[in-house]
N, C-alpha and C positions, 0 to 999 in steps of 0.2 A: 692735422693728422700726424705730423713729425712727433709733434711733442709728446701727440696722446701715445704713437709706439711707444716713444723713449721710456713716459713714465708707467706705461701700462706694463715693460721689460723691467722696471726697476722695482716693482711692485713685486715681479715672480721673481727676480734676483733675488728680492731682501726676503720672501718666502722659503724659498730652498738653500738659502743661508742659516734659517732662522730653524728648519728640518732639513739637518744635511744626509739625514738614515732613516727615511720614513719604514717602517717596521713591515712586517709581512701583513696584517693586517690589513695598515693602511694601503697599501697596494691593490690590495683584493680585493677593500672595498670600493676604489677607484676605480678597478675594473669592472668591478658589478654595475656601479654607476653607470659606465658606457654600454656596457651587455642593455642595463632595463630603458636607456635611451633609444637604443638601437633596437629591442623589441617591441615597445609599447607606441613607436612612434614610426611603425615599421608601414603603414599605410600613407600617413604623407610623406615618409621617402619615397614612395615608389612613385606618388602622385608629381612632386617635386623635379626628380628625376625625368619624367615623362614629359612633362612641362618642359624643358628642357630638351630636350632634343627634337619634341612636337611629336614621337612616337618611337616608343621600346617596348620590349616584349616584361611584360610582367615576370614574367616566369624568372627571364634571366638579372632582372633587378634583383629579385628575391634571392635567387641562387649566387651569384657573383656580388652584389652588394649587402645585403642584410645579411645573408647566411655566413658568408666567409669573415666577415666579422666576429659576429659569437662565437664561431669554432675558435678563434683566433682567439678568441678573452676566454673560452673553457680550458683550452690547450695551456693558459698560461697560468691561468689560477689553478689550476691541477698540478701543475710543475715547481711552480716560485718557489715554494720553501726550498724545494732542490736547487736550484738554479742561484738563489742565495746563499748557501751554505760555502764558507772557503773550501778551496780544494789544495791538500797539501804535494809539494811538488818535491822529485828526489834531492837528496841531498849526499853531494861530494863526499867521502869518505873522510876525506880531509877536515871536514867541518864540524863529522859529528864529534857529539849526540846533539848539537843546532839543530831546529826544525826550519823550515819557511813555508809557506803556504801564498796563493793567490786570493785576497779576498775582493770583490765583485760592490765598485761604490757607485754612486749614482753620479751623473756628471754635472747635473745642475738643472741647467733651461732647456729645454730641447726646441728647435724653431722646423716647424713642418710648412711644406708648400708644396701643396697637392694641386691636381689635375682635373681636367673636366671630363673625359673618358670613362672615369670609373670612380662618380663627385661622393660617393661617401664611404665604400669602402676603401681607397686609394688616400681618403683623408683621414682615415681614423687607423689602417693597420698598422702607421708607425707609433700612432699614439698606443695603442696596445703595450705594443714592446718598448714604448719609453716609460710608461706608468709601470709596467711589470718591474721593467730597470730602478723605479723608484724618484724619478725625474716629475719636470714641470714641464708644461708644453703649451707652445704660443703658434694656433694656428692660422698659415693663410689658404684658404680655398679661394681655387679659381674663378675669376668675372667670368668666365664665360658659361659656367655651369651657372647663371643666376639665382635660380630657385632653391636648390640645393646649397648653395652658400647660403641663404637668405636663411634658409631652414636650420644649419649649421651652428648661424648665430643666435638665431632665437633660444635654441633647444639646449646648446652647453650648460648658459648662467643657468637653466631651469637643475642640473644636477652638479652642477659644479662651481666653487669660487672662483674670481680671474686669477687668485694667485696661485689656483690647482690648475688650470685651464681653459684659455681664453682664444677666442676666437677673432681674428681681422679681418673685415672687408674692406674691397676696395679694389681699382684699376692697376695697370701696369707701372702704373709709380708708385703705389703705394707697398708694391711689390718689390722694386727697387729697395726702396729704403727698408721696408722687412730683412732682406737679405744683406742689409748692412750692417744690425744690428748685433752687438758680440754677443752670441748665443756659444753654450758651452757644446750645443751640435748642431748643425742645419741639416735637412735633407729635404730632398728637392727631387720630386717627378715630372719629366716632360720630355721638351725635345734637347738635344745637343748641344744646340744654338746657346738655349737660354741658358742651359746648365754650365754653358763655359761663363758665363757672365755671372752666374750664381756664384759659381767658384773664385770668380776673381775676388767680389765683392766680400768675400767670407774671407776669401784669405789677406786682407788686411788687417783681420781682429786676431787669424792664426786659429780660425772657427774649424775644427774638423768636418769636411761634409759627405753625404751619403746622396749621391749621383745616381737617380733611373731613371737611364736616358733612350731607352731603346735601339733604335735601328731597323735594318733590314734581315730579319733572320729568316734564314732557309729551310727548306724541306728535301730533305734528299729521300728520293725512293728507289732503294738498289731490286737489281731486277729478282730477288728472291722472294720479293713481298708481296702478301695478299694484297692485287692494286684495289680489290674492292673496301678491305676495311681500312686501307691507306688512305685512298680519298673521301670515307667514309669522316674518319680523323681529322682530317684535313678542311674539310672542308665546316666540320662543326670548328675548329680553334678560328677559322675565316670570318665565317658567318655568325660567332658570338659578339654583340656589340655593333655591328653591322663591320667588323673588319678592325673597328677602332677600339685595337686593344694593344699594347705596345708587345705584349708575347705573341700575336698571334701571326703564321705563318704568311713570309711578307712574298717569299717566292718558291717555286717546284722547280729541283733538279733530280730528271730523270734522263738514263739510255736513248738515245736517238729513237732507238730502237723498239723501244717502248714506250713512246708519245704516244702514238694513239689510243694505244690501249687505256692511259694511266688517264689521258683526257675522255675518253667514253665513261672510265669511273667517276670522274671526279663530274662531269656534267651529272652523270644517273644519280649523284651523292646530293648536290644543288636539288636537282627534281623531288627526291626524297623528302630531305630535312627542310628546304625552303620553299614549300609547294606554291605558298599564298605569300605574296609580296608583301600585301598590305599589313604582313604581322612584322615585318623585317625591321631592325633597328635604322632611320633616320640617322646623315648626317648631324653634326652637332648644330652648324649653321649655314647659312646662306655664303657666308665666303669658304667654308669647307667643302660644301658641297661645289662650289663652283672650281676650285681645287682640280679635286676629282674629277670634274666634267672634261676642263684642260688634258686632263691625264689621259683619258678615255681619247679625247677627241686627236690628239696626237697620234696617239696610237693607231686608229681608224684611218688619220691621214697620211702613214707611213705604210699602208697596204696588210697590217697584223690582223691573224684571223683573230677572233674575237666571238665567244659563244655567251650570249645574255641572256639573262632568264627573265630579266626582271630588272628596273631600274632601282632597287634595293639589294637584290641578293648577289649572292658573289659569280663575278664574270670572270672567264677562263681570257686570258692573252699568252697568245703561243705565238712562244720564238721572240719578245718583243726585241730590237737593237739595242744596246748598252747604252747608247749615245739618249733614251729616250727619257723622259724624265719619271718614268713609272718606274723607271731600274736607275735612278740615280738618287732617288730619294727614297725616305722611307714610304708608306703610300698609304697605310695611316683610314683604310678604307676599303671596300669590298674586292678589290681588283687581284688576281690572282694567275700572275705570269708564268709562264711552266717552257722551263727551258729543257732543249735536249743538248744532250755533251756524249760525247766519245765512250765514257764510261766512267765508275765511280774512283780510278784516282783523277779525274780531270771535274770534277766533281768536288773532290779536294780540294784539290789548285782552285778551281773557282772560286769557291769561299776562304780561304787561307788569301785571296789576292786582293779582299776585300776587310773593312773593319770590321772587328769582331763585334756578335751581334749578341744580344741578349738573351737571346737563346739557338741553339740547333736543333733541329728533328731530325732524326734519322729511320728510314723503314726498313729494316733488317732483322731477320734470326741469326743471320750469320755471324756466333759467337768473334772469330775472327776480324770480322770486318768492325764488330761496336768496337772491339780491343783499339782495332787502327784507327777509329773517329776517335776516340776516349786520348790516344798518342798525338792524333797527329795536329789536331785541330784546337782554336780555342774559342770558347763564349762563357758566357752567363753561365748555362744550364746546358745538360746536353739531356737531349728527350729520344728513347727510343720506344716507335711503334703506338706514340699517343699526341696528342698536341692538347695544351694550359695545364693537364689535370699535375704537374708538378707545382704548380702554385700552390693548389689545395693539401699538400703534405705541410705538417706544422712547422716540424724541424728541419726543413730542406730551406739552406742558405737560396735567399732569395735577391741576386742584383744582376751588375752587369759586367764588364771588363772592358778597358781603352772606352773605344768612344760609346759604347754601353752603358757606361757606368762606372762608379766605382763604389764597393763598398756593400754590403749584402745586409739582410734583416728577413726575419720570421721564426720566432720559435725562441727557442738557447740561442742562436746565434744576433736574433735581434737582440738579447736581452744583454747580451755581453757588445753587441754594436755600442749600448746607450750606457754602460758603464763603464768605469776607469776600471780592468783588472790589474789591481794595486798589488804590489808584492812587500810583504811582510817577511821578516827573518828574525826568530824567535834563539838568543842565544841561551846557551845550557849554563848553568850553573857553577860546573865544573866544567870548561872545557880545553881539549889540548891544543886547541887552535893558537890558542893562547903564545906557545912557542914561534909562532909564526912573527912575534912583533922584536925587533932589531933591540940587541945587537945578534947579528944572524949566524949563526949556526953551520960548520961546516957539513957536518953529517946532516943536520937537515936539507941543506940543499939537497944535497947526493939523495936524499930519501925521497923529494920532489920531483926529483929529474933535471935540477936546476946546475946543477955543478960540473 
């Protein structure tokens, strides 16, 4: 498997050596290619998928995987000639009539290692914005989505050559050595842990990498908020996925004073949207689920109230200890701890005393108060009054910050993630710059401000 990486890397190297400026076209058509994979073959993903966790809601494969992908490849084939085109930038007084401009290259290999949370859209929206960017791309999906890798690899070679895009299987070593290979960008979704290892290992080639890494990001509900469509909200970004989504709200900070009320919403919100168990997303496996149960079971054995609806849907833990392991890790699962605080600067402080998180929700009208979240605090993304539906905007920089991440993608901004903006300086003809070269000039100093 070492060698077949190596030369399977040396294959797409000497390809986008050999097209260093694939043409807008060929882009386009690249993208269609993934667009007619990802519609025509939109029935055994879901199948795949489902397999895979032993049971997901159809609906939310089709909307969260199938769907956000196409929009992603319409959103970019609508845009590319724009997003190619140099953009000229000002120039010094001193300089002219010189132009310069930023013109937008493609970086080369791109090396993707996606997750099993979210096994085909999660694997293919970097490829979007790296094929848009005009790149080659070598991907590894996750062992533990099996099916979905398996489907992955079948279905690329059916629309694609390996030197356009190629797909790896394989275990945690095989993963290893992907992430060692000098690719001209890595980017890497998962946990923390492994993304510091991603990182090391890339930075010995001096590999640029793009980190989503998640975390534990909060929900704050200041006390102006409707608590019904607050936990209304909340409770859908929870419950998408069965919890295991890296944006979706990992914990609730509310007023003392308004725990009970903001927990009566958020149980009648559970009741509503998650009526039937049986439809709720499955952990991924048997040792996540057993995770979880740990989680749970601690909690239960540290005296925490604990309102369950259903050993699928999302459960309320109020008040859990710091010291407990639901609030020391991410949690990656249905469990939804709702803490009260003194009020929303200690609210602040609570999360400012924590790593920043990939995203924040905030539930406020209070022009005022978004101003002081937007100043005071830092993440990923800052969401008010909604929880995921920021993902689904095309052009909304999509990453993370410190142990979040690093490095953003979706839209213009992935597309300029996956290319070099190379700066070009076009001199004039005639120009007085010229004066500028030794032997130097007393008045021109004095005219530069140098003298």
């Amino acid at each position: 498997m070492k060698r077949d990486l190596k030369s399977d890397f040396q294959a797409q190297r000497q390809a986008a050596d050999q097209m260093p400026y694939p043409t807008l076209t060929i882009r386009r058509d690249r993208l269609a290619r993934l667009a007619r994979m990802t519609k025509h073959h939109r029935l055994e993903i879901i199948r795949a998928i489902q397999t895979d966790f032993g049971q997901r809601s159809d609906v939310e494969i089709r909307m969260a995987e199938i769907s956000a992908v196409v929009h992603a490849i319409r959103h970019a084939r609508l845009h590319l000639w724009r997003w190619m085109r140099p953009r000229a930038v000002s120039m010094p007084w001193r300089l002219l009539p010189a132009r310069a401009r930023t013109a937008p290259q493609p970086l080369g290999v791109v090396g993707v290692m996606s997750p099993w949370n979210y096994p085909w859209s999660l694997a293919l929206m970097p490829v979007v914005d790296a094929f848009a960017a005009g790149n080659i791309v070598m991907l590894k999906p996750s062992e533990h989505s099996q099916a979905t890798s398996a489907l992955l690899k079948r279905l690329v070679p059916q629309y694609f050559t390996p030197e356009e895009f190629k797909v790896v299987d394989g275990d945690v070593e095989v993963s290893r050595r992907f992430s060692e290979l000098p690719f001209d960008h890595l980017v890497f979704t998962g946990s923390t842990e492994v993304g510091r290892q991603v990182a090391q290992a890339a930075a010995a080639n001096l590999t640029p990498t793009t980190l989503e890494l998640g975390g534990k990001s909060p929900a704050i509900v200041a006390g102006d908020a409707d608590f019904g469509k607050a936990a209304a909200d909340i409770i859908f970004g929870k419950g998408m996925n069965g919890g295991q989504t890296c944006i979706a709200p990992d914990y609730v900070l509310v007023e003392s004073r308004h725990i009970s009320a903001l927990t009566k919403a958020l149980s009648d919100a559970i009741q509503r949207q998650r009526p039937d168990d049986h439809a709720a997303t499955h952990a991924i496996n048997a040792a996540h689920q057993q995770r979880l149960d740990d989680m749970l079971a601690e909690a239960r054995n540290h005296g925490c109230r604990i309102i369950d609806h259903g050993p699928h849907a999302p459960a309320l833990i109020i008040d859990p200890h710091q010291t407990l392991q639901v609030m020391r890790e991410e949690i990656f699962g249905r469990y939804l701890p709702v803490i009260g605080v003194s009020d929303i600067p200690a609210a602040l402080n609570y999360v400012n005393a924590r790593p920043h998180s990939l995203v924040l929700y905030a539930f406020t009208r209070d022009k005022g108060l978004q101003q002081q979240m937007l100043q005071l605090t830092r993440s990923g993304a800052l969401v008010f009054n909604a929880t995921l539906l920021h993902h689904a905007v095309p052009n909304l920089p999509f990453g993370g910050v410190g142990e979040s991440g690093m490095g953003a993608y979706h839209g213009r901004p992935g597309f300029e993630r996956f290319s070099h903006l190379r700066g070009v300086f076009y001199q004039a003809k005639r120009s007085p710059s010229r004066v500028l070269y030794p032997p130097y000039r007393r008045w021109l100093m004095k005219l530069l401000g140098l003298g």
